[in-house]
PLY file of the C-alpha trace (Angstrom):
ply
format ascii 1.0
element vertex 377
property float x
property float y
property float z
element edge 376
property int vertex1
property int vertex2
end_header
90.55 12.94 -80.83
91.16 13.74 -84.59
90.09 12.95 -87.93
91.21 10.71 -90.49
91.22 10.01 -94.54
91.91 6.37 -95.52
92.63 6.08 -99.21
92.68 2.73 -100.66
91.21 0.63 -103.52
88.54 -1.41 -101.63
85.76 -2.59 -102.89
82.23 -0.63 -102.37
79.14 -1.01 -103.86
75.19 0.90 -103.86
72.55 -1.40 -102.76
69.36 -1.35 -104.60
68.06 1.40 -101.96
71.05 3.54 -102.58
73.22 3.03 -99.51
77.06 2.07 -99.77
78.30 -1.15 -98.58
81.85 -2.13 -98.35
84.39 -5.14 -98.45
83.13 -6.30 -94.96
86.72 -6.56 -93.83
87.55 -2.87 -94.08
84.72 -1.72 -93.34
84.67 -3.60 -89.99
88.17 -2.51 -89.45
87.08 1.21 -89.83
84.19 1.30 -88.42
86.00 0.38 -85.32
88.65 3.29 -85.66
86.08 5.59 -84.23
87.43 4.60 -81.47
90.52 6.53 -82.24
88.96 9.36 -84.57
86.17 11.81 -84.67
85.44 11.38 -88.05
86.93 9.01 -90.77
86.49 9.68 -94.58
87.31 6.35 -96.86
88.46 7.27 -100.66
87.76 4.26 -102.10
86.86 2.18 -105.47
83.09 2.36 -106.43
82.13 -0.59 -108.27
78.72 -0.58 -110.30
77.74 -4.48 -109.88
75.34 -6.16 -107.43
76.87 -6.13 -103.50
78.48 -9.69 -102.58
76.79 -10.67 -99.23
79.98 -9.95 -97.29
79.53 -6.24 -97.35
78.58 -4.44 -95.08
77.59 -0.70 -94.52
79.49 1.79 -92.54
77.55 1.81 -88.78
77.99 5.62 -88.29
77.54 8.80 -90.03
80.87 10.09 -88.91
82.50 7.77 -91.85
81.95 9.88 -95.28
82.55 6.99 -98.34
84.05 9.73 -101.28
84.33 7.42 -104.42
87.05 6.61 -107.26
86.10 4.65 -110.32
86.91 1.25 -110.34
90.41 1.22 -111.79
93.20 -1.58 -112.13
93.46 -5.09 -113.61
95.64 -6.70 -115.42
95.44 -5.86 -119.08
96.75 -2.81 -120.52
93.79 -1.17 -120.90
93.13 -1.25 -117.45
97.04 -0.07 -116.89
96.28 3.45 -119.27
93.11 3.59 -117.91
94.53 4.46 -114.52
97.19 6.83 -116.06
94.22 8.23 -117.80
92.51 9.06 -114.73
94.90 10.03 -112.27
94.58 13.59 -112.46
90.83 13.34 -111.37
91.93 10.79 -108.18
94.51 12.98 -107.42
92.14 16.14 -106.92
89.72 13.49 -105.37
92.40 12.59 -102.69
93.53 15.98 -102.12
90.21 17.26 -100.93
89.74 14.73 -98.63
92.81 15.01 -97.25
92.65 18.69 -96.53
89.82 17.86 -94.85
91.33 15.75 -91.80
94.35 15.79 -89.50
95.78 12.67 -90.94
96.06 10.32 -93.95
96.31 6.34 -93.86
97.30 4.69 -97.52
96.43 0.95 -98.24
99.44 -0.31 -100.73
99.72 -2.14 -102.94
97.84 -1.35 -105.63
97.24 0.14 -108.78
96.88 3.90 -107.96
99.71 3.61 -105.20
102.18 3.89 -107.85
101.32 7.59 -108.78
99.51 8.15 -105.07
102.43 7.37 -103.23
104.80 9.70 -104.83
102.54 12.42 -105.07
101.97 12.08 -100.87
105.84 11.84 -100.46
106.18 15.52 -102.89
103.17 17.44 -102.52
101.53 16.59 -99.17
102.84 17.71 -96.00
99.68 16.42 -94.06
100.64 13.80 -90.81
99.85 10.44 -92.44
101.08 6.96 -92.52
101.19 3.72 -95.18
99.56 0.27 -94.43
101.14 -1.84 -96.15
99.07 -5.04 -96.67
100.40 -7.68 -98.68
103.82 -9.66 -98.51
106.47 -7.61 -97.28
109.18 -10.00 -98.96
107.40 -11.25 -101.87
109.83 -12.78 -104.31
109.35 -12.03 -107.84
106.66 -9.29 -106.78
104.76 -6.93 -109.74
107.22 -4.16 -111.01
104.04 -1.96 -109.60
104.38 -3.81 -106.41
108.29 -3.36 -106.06
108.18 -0.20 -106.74
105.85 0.93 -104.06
107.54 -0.69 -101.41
110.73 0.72 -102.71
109.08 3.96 -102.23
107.75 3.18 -99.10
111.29 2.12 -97.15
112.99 5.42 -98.75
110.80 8.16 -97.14
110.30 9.28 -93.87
106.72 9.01 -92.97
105.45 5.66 -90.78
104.78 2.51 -92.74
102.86 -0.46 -90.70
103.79 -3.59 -92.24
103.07 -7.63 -92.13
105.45 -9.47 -90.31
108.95 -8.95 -88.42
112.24 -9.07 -90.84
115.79 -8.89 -90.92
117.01 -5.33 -92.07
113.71 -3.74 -91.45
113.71 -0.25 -91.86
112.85 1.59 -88.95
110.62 3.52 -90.03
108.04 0.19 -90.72
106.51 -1.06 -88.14
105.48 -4.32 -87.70
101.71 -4.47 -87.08
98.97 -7.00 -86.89
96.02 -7.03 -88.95
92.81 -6.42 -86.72
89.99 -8.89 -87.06
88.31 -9.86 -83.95
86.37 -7.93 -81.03
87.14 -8.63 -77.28
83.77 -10.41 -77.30
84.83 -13.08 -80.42
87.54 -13.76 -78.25
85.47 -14.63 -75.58
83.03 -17.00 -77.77
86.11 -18.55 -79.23
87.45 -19.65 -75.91
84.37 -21.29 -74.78
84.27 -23.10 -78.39
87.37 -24.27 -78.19
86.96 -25.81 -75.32
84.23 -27.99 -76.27
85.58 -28.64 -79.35
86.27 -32.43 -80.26
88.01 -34.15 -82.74
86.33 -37.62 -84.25
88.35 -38.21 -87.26
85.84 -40.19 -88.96
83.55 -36.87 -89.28
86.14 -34.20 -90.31
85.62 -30.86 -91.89
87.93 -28.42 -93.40
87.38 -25.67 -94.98
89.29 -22.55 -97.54
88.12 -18.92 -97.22
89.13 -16.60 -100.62
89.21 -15.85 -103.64
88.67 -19.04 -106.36
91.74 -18.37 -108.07
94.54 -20.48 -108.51
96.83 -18.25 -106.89
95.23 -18.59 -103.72
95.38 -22.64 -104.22
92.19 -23.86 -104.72
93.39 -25.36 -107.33
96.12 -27.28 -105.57
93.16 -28.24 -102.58
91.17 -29.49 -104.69
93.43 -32.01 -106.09
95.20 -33.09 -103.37
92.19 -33.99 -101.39
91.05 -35.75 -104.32
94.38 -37.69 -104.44
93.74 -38.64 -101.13
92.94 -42.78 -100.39
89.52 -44.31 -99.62
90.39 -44.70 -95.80
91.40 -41.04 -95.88
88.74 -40.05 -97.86
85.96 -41.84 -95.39
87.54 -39.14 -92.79
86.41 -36.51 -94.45
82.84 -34.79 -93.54
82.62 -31.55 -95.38
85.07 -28.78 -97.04
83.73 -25.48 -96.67
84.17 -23.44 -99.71
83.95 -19.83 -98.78
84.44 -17.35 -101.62
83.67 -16.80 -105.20
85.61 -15.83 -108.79
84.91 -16.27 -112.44
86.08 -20.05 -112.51
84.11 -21.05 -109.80
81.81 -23.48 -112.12
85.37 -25.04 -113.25
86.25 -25.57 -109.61
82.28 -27.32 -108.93
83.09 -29.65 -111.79
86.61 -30.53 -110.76
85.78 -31.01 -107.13
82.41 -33.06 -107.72
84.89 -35.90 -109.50
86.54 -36.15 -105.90
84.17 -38.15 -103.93
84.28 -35.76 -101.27
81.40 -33.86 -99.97
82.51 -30.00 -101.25
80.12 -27.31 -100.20
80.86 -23.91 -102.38
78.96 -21.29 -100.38
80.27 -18.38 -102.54
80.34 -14.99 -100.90
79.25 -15.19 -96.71
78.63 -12.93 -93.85
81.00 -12.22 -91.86
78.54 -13.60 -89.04
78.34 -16.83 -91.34
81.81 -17.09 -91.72
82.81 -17.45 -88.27
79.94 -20.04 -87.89
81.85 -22.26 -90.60
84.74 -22.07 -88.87
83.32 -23.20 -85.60
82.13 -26.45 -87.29
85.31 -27.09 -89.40
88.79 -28.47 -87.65
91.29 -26.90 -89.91
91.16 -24.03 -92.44
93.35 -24.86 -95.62
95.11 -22.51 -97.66
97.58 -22.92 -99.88
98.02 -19.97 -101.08
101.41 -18.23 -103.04
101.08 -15.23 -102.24
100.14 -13.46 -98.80
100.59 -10.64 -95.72
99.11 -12.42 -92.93
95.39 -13.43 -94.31
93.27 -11.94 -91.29
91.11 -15.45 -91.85
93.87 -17.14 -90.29
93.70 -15.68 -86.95
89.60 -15.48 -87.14
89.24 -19.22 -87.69
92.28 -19.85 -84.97
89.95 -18.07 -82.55
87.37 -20.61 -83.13
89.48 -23.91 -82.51
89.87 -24.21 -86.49
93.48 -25.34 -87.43
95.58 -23.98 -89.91
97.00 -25.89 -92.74
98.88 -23.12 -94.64
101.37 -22.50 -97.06
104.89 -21.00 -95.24
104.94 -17.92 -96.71
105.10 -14.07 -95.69
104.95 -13.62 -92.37
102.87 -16.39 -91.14
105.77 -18.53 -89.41
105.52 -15.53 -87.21
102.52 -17.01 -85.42
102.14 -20.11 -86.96
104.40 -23.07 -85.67
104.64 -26.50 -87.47
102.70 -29.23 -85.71
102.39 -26.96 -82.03
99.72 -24.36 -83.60
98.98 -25.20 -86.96
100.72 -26.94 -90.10
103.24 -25.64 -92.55
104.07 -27.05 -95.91
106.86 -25.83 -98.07
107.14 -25.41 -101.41
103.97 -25.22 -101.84
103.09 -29.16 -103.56
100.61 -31.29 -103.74
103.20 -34.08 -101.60
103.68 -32.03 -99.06
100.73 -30.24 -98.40
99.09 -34.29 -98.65
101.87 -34.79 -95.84
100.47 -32.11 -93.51
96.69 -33.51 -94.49
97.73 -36.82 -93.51
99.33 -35.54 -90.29
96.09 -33.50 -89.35
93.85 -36.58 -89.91
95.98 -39.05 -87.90
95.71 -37.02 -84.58
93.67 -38.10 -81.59
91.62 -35.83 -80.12
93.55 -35.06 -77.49
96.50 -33.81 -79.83
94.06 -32.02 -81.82
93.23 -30.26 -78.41
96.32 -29.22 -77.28
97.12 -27.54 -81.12
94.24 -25.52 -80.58
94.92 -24.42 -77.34
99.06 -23.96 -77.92
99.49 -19.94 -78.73
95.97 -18.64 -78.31
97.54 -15.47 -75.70
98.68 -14.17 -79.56
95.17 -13.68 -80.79
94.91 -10.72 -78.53
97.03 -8.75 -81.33
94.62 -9.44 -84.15
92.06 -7.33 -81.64
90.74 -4.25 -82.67
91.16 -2.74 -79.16
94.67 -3.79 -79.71
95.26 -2.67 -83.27
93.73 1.07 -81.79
95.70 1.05 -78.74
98.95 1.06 -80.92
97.86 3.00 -83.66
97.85 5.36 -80.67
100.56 4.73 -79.22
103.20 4.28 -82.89
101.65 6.54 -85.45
99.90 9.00 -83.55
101.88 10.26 -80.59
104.67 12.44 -82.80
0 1
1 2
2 3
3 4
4 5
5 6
6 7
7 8
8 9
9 10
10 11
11 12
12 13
13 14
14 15
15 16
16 17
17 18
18 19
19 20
20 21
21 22
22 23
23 24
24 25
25 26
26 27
27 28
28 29
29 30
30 31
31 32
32 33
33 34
34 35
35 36
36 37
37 38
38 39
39 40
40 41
41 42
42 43
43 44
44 45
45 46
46 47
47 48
48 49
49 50
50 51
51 52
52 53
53 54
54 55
55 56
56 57
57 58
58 59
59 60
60 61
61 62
62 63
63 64
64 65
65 66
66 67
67 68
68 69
69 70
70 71
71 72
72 73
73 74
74 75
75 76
76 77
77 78
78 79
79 80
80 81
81 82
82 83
83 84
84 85
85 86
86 87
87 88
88 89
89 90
90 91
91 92
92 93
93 94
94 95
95 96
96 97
97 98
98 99
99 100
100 101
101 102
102 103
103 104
104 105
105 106
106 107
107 108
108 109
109 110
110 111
111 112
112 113
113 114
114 115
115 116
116 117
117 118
118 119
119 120
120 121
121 122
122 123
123 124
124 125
125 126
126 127
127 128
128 129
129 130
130 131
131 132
132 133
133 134
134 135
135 136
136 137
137 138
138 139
139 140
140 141
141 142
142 143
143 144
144 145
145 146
146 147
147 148
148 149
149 150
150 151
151 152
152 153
153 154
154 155
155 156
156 157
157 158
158 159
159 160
160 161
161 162
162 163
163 164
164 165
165 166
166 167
167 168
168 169
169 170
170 171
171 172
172 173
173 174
174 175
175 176
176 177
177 178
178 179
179 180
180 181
181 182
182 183
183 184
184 185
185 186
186 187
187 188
188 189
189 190
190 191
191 192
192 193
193 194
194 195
195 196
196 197
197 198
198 199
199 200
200 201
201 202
202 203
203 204
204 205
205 206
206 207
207 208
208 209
209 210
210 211
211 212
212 213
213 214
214 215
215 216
216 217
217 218
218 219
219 220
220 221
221 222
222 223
223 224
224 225
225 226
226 227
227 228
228 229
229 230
230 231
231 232
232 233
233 234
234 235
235 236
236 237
237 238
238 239
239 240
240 241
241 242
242 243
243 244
244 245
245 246
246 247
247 248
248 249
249 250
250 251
251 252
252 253
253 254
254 255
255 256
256 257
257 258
258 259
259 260
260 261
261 262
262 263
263 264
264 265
265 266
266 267
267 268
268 269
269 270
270 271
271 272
272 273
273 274
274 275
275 276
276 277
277 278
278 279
279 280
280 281
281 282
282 283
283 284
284 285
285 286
286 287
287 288
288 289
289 290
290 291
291 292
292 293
293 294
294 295
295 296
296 297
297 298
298 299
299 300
300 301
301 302
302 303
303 304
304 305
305 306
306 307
307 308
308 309
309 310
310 311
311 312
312 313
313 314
314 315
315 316
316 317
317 318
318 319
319 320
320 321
321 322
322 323
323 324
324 325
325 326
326 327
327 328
328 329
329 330
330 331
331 332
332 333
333 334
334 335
335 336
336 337
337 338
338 339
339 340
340 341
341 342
342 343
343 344
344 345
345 346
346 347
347 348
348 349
349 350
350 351
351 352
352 353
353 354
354 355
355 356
356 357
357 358
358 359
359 360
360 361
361 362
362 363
363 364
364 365
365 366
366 367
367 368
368 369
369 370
370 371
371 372
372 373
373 374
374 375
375 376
């Protein structure tokens, strides 16, 4: 066994007793790599604002949080703030990582775009790159572009979404962990009770209320929808929160559809949505491979999402899921209208076709290769 410093710009917050709670994601995802390493030391963003109920705490005290301020956003004062303050998250990142065997950095983002080369010049610690977002992304950030540019012209390991032509070989395609061996268990038995009456259907959207993510686009194309289409329709699960989200109340409360906005959820609560909902719907523009995908796939929830990325990887037009592109109201109607026109038996076999690829999105199986790829030079 060895020890490990993540650097990244995740989320954490203090609780009003004074313990540190974390995007419940990550954290989840790290708290399972003691499985791999002795200790694990997360550099990560501190932000000074009231927890969101999906973090969670670290569940040992062989994970050390070390905190950065809160840096990045889009205006420029947010751009010279981090040039301002990379010296001190330089030094910050350096300590931490003399302090382990190896290094993980989570790209893209703001700090990567000093962090990165300073790791490539200055650091000859074993370490690797996750890189999280869309491999491919057309019409990226310059920030973003040049990161990955980075990242494909230096020799260290870089695990990425997705498998593409001309990949480099030093990235590695890897899935994004989300589920435990047990989840997978639970979501087998739910799926096979799982029914489909499609006068008492309910979809749902997990993220960030942000246009870019397409709640936007949901919103009105469900609300475009017909009154026989409409008197399908249960509930839609809104799972997330952002600065518009009164806006997106208004807008949706016009539709004469039962919207729910839940805001921020456990991760426990999360997964119980998506046992009671039949399809998960994003139409998002810009993606890796949202781990939400595979969690609500592993409890019979189907996805309607936006071909983008790498998610044609595991997602296959009317076997597994839907597709819709461009990304337009008409066609993503078209796949809505599809979904609701199934019989249950149809709806049965789509969430049945595929399910032997869930077993990447395991952390056992995330570990095993982390092993296996990064660790075994």
């Amino acid at each position: 066994m060895s020890t490990l410093t993540i650097i990244s710009h995740t989320e954490h917050y203090k609780t009003q007793d004074g313990n540190i709670v974390g995007l419940g994601s990550t954290v989840t995802e790290i708290n399972n790599l003691l499985d791999v390493f002795d200790e694990v030391i997360h550099v990560a963003m501190l932000h000074h604002v009231i927890p969101p109920a999906s973090a969670l705490p670290y569940i040992s005290n062989k994970i050390s949080f070390v905190a950065l301020p809160a840096l990045g956003g889009p205006k420029i004062t947010n751009k010279l703030a981090i040039v301002w303050k990379s010296p001190s998250v330089l030094r910050t990142i350096q300590k931490a990582i003399n302090e382990t065997d190896y290094f993980q950095f989570r790209a893209p983002t703001g700090i990567g775009v000093f962090v990165i080369p300073y790791l490539m010049l200055f650091s000859s610690k074993k370490g690797w790159y996750k890189y999280a977002g869309n491999w491919k992304q057309k019409n990226a950030p310059l920030a973003y572009r040049f990161q990955r540019w980075l990242l494909k012209n230096q020799k260290r390991k870089v695990t990425i979404n997705g498998r593409w032509e001309n990949q480099p070989s030093n990235c590695l395609t890897f899935e994004n962990p989300c589920l435990t061996l047990e989840e997978i268990s639970e979501g087998s038995d739910i799926i096979e009770s799982k029914r489909f009456d499609n006068d008492v259907i309910s979809f749902c959207f997990v993220g960030r209320l942000e246009a870019e993510k397409g709640i936007d686009l949901l919103i009105e194309t469900l609300s475009s929808l017909n009154i026989t289409e409409k008197a399908k329709l249960n509930d839609i699960h809104i799972v997330g929160d952002g600065i518009a989200i009164e806006h997106y109340k208004a807008y949706a409360n016009k539709s004469g559809l039962n919207f729910i906005f839940h805001g921020f959820l456990s991760r426990k609560n999360v997964h119980n949505i998506y046992k009671k909902s039949h399809a998960i719907i994003l139409p998002s523009a810009s993606e890796g491979f949202p781990k939400v995908i595979a969690e609500a796939m592993n409890y019979g929830c189907l996805p309607l999402v936006s071909n983008i990325s790498s998610i044609d990887d595991y997602i296959k037009d009317e076997i597994n899921g839907f597709l819709f592109y461009p990304i337009t109201l008409e066609n993503l109607a078209d796949k809505i209208k599809k979904m609701l026109n199934l019989s249950d038996i149809q709806y049965s076999k789509m969430i049945k076709a595929r399910n032997q690829e869930l077993i990447k999105f395991t952390y056992s199986y995330y570990n095993k290769r982390i092993r296996e790829k990064l660790l075994s030079e």
